[in-house]
C-alpha positions as CSV (number, residue, x, y, z in Angstrom):
1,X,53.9,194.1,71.3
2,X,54.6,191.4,68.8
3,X,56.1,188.3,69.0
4,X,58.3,188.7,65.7
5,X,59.8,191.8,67.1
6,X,60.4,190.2,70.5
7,X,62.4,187.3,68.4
8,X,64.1,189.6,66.5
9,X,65.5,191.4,69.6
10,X,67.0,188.0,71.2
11,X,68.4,187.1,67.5
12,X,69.9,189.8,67.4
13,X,72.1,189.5,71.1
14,X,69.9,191.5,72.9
15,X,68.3,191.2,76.4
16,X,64.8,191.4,76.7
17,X,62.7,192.7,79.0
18,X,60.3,191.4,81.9
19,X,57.4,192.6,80.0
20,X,58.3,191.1,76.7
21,X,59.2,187.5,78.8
22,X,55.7,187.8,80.3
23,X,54.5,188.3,76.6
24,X,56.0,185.5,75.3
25,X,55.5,182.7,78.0
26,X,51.7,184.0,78.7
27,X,51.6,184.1,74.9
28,X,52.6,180.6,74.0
29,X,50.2,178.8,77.1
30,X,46.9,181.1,76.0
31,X,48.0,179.5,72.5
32,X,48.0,183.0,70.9
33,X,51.4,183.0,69.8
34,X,52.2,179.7,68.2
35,X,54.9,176.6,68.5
36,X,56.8,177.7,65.4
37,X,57.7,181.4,67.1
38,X,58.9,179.7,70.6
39,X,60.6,177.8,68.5
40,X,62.5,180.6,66.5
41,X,62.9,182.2,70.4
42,X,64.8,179.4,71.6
43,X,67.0,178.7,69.1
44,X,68.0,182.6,69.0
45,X,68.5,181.9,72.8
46,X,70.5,178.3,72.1
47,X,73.3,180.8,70.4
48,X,72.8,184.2,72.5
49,X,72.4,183.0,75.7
50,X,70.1,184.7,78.3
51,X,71.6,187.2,81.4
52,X,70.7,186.3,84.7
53,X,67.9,189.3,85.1
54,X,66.4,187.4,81.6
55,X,66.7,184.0,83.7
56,X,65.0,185.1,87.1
57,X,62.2,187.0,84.6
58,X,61.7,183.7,82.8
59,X,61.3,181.2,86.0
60,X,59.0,184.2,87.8
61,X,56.6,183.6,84.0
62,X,56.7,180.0,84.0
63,X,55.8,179.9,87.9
64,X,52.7,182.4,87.1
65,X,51.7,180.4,84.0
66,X,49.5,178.0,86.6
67,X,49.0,176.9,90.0
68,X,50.8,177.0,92.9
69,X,51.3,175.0,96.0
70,X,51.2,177.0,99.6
71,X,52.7,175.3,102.7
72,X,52.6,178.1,105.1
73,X,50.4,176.0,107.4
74,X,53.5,173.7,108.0
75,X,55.4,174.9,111.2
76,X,59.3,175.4,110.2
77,X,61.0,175.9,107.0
78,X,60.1,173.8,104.3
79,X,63.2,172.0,102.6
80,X,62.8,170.6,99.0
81,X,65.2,168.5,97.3
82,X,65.9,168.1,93.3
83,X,67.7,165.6,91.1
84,X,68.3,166.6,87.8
85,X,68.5,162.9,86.8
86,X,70.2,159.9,87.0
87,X,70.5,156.1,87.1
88,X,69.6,153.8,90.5
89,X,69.0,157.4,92.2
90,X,67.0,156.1,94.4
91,X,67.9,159.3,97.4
92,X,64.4,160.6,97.5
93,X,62.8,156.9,98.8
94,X,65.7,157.5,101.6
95,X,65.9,161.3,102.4
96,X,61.9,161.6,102.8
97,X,61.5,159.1,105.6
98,X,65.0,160.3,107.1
99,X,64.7,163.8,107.4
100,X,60.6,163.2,108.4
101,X,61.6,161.2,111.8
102,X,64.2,164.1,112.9
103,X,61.0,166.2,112.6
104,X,61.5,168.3,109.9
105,X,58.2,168.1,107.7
106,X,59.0,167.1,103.9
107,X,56.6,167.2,101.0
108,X,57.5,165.8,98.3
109,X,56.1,166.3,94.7
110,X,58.0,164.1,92.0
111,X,57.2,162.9,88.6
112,X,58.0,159.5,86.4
113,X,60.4,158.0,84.6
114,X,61.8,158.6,80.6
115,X,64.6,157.5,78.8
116,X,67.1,156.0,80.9
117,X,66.9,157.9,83.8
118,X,64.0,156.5,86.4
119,X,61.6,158.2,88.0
120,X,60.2,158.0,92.3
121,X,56.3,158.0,91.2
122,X,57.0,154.7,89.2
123,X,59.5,153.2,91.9
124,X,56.6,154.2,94.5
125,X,54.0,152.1,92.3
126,X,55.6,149.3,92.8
127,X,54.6,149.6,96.6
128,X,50.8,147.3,96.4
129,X,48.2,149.8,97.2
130,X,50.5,152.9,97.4
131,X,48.8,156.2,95.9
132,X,50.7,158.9,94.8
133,X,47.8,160.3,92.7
134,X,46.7,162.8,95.7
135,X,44.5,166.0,95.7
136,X,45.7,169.3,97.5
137,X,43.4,168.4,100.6
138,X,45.0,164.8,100.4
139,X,48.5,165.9,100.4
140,X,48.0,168.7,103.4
141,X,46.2,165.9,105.5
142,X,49.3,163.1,104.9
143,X,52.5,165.6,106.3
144,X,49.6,166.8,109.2
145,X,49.4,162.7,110.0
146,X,52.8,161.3,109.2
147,X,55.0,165.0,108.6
148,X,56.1,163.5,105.3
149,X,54.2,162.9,101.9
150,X,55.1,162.0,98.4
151,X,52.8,162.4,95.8
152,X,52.3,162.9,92.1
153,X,52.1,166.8,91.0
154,X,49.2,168.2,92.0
155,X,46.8,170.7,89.5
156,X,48.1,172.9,87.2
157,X,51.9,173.3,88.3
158,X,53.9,175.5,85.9
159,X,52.1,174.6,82.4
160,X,54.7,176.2,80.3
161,X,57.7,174.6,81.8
162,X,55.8,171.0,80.2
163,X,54.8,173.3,76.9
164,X,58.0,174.5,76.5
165,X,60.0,171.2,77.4
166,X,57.9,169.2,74.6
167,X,58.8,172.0,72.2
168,X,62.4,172.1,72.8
169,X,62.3,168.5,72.8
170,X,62.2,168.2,69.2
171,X,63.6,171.6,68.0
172,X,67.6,170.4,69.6
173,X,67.4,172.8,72.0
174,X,66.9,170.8,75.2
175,X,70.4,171.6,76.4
176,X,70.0,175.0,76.6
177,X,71.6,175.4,80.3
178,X,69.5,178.9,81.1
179,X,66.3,177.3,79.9
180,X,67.2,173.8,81.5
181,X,67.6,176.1,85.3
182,X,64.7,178.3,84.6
183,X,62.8,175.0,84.1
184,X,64.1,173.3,87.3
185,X,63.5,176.3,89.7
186,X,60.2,177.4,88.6
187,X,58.6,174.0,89.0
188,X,60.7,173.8,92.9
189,X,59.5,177.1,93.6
190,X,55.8,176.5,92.4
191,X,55.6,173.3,94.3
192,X,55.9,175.8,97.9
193,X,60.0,175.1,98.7
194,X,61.4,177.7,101.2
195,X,64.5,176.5,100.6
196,X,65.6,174.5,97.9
197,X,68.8,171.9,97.5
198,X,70.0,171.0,94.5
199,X,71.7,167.3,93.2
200,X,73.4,168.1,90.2
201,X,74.5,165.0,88.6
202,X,77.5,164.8,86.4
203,X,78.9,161.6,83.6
204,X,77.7,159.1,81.6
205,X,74.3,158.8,83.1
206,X,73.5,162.2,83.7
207,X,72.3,165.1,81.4
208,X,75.6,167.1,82.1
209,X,78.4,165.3,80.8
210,X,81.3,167.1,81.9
211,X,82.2,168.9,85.5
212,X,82.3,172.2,83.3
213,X,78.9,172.2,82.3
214,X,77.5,170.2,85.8
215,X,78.7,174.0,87.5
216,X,77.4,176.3,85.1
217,X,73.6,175.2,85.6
218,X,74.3,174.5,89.2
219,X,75.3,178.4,89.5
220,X,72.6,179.3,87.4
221,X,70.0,177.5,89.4
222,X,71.9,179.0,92.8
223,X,71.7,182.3,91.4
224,X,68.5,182.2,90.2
225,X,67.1,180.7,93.4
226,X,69.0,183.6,95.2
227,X,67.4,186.2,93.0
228,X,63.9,184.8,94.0
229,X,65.1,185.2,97.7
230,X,65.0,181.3,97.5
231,X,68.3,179.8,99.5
232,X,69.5,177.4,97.4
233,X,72.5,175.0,97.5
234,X,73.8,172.4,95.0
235,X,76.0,169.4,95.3
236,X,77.7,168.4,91.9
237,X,77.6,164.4,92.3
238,X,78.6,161.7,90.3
239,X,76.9,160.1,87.9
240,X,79.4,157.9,85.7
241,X,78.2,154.3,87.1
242,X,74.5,153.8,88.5
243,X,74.5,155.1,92.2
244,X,72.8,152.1,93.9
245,X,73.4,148.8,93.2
246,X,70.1,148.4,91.2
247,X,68.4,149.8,88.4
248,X,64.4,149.4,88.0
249,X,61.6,150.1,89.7
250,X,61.0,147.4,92.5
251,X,64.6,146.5,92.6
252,X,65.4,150.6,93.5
253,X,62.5,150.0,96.1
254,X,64.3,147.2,97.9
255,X,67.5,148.9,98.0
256,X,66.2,151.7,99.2
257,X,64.2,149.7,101.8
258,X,67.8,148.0,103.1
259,X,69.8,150.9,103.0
260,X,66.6,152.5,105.8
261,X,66.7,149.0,107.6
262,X,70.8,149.7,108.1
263,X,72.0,147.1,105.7
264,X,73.6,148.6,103.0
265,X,76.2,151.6,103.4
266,X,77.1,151.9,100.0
267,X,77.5,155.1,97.4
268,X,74.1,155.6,97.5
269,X,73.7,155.4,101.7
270,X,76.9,158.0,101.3
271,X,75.0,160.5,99.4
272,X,71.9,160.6,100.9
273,X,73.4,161.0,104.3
274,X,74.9,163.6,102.8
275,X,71.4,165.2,101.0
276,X,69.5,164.9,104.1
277,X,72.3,166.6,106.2
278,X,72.7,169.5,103.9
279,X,68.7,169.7,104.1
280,X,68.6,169.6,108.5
281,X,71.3,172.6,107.9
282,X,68.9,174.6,105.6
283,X,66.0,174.1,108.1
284,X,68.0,175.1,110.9
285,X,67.2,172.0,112.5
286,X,70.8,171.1,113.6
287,X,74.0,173.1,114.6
288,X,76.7,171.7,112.5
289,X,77.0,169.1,109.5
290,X,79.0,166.4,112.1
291,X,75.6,167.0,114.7
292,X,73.0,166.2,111.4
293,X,75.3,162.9,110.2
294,X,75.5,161.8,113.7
295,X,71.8,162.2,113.9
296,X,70.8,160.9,110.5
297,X,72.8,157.9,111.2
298,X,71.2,157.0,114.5
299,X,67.9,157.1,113.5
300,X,68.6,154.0,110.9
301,X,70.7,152.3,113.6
302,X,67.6,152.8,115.9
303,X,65.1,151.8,113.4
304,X,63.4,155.2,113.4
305,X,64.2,155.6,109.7
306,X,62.2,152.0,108.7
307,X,59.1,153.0,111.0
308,X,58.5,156.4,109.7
309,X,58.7,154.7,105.7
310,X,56.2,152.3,106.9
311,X,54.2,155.2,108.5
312,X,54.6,156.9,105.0
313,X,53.3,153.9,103.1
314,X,50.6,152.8,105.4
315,X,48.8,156.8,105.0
316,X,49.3,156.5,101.6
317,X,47.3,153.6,101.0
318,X,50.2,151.1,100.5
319,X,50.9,147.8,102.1
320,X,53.6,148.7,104.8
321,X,54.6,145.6,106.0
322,X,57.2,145.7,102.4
323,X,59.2,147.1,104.7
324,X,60.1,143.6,106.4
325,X,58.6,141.8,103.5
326,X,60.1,142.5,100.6
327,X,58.8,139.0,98.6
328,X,55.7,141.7,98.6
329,X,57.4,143.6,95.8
330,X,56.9,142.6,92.3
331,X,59.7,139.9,91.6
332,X,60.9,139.2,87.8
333,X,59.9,135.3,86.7
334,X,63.4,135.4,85.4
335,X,66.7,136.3,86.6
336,X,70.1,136.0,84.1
337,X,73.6,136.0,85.4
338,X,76.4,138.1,83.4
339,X,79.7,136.5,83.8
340,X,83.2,138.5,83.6
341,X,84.9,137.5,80.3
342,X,88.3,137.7,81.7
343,X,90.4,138.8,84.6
344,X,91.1,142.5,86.2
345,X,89.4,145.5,87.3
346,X,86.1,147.2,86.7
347,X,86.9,150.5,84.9
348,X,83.6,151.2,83.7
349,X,80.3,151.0,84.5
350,X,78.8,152.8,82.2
351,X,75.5,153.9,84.2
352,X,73.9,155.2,80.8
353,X,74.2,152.2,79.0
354,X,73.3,149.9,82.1
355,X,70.0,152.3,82.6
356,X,69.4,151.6,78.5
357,X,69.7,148.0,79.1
358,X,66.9,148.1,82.1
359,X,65.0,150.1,79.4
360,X,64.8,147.5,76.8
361,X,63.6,145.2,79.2
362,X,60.9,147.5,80.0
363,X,61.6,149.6,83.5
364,X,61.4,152.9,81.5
365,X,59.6,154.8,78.8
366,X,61.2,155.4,75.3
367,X,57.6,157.6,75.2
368,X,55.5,159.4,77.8
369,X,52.5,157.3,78.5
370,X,54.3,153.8,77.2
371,X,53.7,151.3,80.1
372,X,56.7,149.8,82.3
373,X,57.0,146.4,84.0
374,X,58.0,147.1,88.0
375,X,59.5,144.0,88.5
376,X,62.5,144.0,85.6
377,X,65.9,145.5,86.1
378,X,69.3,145.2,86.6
379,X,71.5,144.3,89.8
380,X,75.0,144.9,90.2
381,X,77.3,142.6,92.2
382,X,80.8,145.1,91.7
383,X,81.3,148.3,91.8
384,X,83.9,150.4,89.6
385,X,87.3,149.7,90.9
386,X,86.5,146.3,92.1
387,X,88.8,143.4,90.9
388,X,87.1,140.5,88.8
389,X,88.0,136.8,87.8
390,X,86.7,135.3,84.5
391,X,83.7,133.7,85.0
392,X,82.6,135.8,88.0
393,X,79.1,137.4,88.4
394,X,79.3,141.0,87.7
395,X,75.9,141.9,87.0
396,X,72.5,140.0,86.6
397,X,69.2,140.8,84.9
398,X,66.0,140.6,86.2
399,X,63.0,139.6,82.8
400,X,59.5,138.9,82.5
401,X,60.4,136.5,79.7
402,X,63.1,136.0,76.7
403,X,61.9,139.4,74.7
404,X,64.7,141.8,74.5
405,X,67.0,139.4,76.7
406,X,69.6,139.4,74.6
407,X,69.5,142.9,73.3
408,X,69.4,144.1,77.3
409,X,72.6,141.3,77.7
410,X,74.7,142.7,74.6
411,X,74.0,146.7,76.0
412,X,74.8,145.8,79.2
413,X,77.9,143.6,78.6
414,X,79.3,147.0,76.1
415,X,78.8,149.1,79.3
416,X,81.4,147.1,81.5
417,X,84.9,147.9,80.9
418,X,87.8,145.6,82.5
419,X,91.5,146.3,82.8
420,X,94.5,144.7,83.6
421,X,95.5,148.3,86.2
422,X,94.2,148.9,88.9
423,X,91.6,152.4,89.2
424,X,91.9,154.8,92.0
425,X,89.1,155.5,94.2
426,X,86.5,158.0,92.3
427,X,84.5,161.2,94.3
428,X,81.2,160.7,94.6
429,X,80.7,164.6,95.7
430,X,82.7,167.1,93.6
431,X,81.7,169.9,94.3
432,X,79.2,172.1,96.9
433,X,77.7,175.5,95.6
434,X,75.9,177.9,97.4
435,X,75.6,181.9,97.2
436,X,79.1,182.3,98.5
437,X,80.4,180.8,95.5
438,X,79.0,182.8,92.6
């Protein structure tokens, strides 16, 4: 078999075979066929597509390119839950700790930050003393002790997923929605998931851009999950403003921290009641939806949620009285206001221009590898739909000094849209899609 006639086939509107998907992905990790022919592959499959046989074959290759992680010694079903990327999504800090105190074990693997969109293992640094940089032994020993862990990918996880995502990174053919699911799944279904749900976000911040798109790779990672005898399910959630009220590492941390302590019930409160509820249904740990909310919400009422996040923190390493001390976060030497330039209401928040502005100021990477300041952000006082006078705090942002101040003010400032009319109420949840739906 040769790669040029395997190339040729997909150019050409053919489907390919598991064997000749094997050849290719085993190919390209071993290094014996090179960049330039993956390259030539997934630009033939940019205009041709690939069928959902094609799909399944490519996540089984990318899961068999490296390690895996076995959870069989954890009692139940094991539950793992996946973003495909936003701005302020800080769920993961919230449904970890929340679904852990019902009883359900959750291990959690989850990676860092680029671009605009943030990433847990950053937000989770900003913790003193917290390690997320844990071995196999490590991470089996945590969820025995606490039933939760989050930690850093362990060994060798799916190695052609990060080949192949560096490849298509500068070859425009990132948005590739077969390749983008294959990519997803293989790296959920590598990391030990029994189940696996699915937060497919959709708008200015997000990847997908429009509703239509947001379902196709939510089907596509439902079918594909389905084909791999995977239940998955995948909420289509909105992504047009930021969905907490602030963007950057520590900030995201402190949020997080008050919407587990009961104090905030805002968007992002909403949607993870919502994640964690759809995850106690997967694990047959509850009877109905109304049973898992009721549950979900007592245990932050009762304080269950706080204590098991501080038992999280405290086996990790970390300094777990953050939790009712939250001047032990890293805290910006600087904090500007951004005033409303006239009278109305909030149309806009654009959530990828407000995740651009905490860029600049250095809470994400333009790079992998660049290094972030935790303490530096942006905090929201309104919401979309929220009336404004002139003059009036919308926003502030959070600086280590005067570099890229303005720049982070002017971005942010273009991002915020205010009318004269009134907005209706926007969904936060559009759609749900499970195997029913395909």
């Amino acid at each position: 078999m040769r790669a040029y006639e395997v190339i040729l086939k997909k150019r050409n509107g053919l489907e390919l075979t598991k064997d000749e998907i094997n050849f290719l992905i085993d190919g390209f990790v071993k290094e014996s066929i090179p960049d330039y022919q993956i390259a030539a592959w997934s630009m033939a499959v940019y205009f041709h597509g690939l069928s959902e046989e094609e799909t399944i074959n490519l996540t089984k290759a990318m899961i068999n390119s490296g390690d895996t992680i076995d959870l069989s010694f954890l009692p139940g079903c094991k539950v793992d839950k996946h973003s495909t990327g936003g701005v302020a999504d800080t769920t993961t800090l919230i449904l970890v700790p929340l679904v852990a105190a019902t009883g359900v074990p959750v291990v959690k693997m989850s990676g860092r930050g680029l671009g605009h969109t943030g990433g847990t293992i950053d937000k989770l640094e900003s913790i003193p003393g917290f390690n997320v940089e844990l071995d196999s032994k490590s991470v089996f020993q945590m969820v025995h002790k606490s039933g939760a862990v989050i930690a850093g990918q362990t060994g060798n996880l799916v190695p052609a997923d990060k080949k192949l995502y560096a490849l298509r990174d500068v070859t425009a053919t990132v948005d590739i929605i077969p390749l983008i699911a294959s990519s997803v799944m293989s790296k959920k279904i590598a990391s030990g998931a029994d189940k696996i749900l699915l937060d497919v976000k959709v708008g200015k911040g997000a990847f997908m851009k429009n509703l239509e798109d947001a379902l196709k790779l939510a089907k596509t990672m439902v079918k594909i999950g389905t084909g791999m005898n995977r239940e998955t399910v995948a909420l289509i959630t909105n992504m047009d403003q930021p969905l907490g009220s602030s963007i950057g590492n520590s900030l995201e941390v402190k949020e997080a921290i008050l919407t587990l302590r009961g104090e905030l019930k805002g968007d992002l409160y909403r949607l993870s009641i919502e994640l964690a509820s759809e995850m106690l249904l997967m694990a047959n740990a509850v009877e109905d939806k109304k049973q898992a909310i009721n549950l979900l919400r007592g245990l932050i009422e009762s304080g269950r949620a706080i204590e098991k996040l501080s038992e999280i923190i405290e086996n990790q390493g970390g300094n777990a009285n953050v939790v009712s001390d939250l001047s032990l976060l890293p805290q910006a030497s600087t904090i500007t206001p951004v005033h409303a330039d006239k009278k109305g209401c909030i149309w806009e928040l654009n959530a990828e221009k407000i995740g651009k502005a905490a860029m600049v100021l250095g809470a994400g990477r333009e790079y992998k590898g660049q290094e972030i300041y935790l303490e530096v952000g942006v905090t929201l006082n309104k919401r979309i739909g929220d009336m404004v006078n002139p003059g009036e705090i919308i926003a502030n942002i959070h600086s280590r000094n005067k570099h890229n101040l303005d720049l982070a003010i002017d971005i942010l400032m273009d991002a915020i849209i205010i009318k004269d009319a009134r907005l209706e109420d926007q969904p936060l949840i559009f759609d749900r899609i499970s195997v029913q739906d395909l």
